[in-house]
C-alpha positions in Angstrom: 7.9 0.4 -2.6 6.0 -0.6 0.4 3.1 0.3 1.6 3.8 3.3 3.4 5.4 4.9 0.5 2.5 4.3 -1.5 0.3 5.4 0.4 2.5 8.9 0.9 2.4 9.2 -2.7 -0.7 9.0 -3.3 -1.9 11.2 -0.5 0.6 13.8 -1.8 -1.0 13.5 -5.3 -4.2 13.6 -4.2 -3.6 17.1 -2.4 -1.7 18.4 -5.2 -4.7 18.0 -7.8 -7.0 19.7 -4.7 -8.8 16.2 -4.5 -10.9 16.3 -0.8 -10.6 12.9 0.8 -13.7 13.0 0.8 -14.0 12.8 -2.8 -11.3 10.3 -3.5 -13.1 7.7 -0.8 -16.2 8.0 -2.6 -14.7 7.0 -5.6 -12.8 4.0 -4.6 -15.8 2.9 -2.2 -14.2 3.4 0.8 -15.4 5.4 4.0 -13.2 8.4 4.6 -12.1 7.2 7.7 -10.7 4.3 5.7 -8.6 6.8 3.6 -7.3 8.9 6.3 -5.9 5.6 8.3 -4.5 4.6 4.7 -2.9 7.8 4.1 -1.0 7.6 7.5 0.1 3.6 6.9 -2.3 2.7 9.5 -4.1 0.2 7.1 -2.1 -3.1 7.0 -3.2 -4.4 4.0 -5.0 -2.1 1.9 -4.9 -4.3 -1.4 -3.7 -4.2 -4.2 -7.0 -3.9 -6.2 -7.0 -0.6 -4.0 -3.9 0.6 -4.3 -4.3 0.2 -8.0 -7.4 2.4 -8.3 -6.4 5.2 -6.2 -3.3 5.4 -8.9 -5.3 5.2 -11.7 -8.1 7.6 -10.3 -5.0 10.1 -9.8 -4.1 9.7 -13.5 -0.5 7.1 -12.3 0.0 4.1 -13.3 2.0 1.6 -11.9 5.3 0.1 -13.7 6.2 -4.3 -13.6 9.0 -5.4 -15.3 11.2 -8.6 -14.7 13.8 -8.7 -12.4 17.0 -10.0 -13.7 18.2 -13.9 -12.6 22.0 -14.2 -11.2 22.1 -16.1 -14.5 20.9 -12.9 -16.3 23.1 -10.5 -15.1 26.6 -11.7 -16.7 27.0 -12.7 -20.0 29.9 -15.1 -20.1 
């Protein structure tokens, strides 16, 4: 996912759980300005630490897992 998709989802989840923007800045510490430019993909590095927390305050989490090597992908 990039950024713009994340920041979709989370301004989608945030809307459907009736969360203000006003409310979700104030939890992550950021002005509500901030969230707004973030929710349109105008932010062009939001970090991760960020990102993170807005997931996590919206009860997501976030999913890493390994990707594969060539080597991986067959075995001979």
């Amino acid at each position: 996912m990039d950024i713009a998709e994340y920041a979709r989802l989370i301004k989608d989840e945030r809307q459907r759980q009736g969360i203000s923007q006003t409310d979700m800045a104030q939890q992550l510490g950021v002005s509500r300005r901030w969230l707004i430019e973030f929710e349109h993909a105008r932010v062009p590095n939001p970090g991760f630490s960020t990102i993170l927390s807005a997931l996590t305050e919206l009860g997501l989490s976030l999913d890493v897992r390994k990707t594969p090597q060539p080597a991986e992908l067959y075995e001979w």
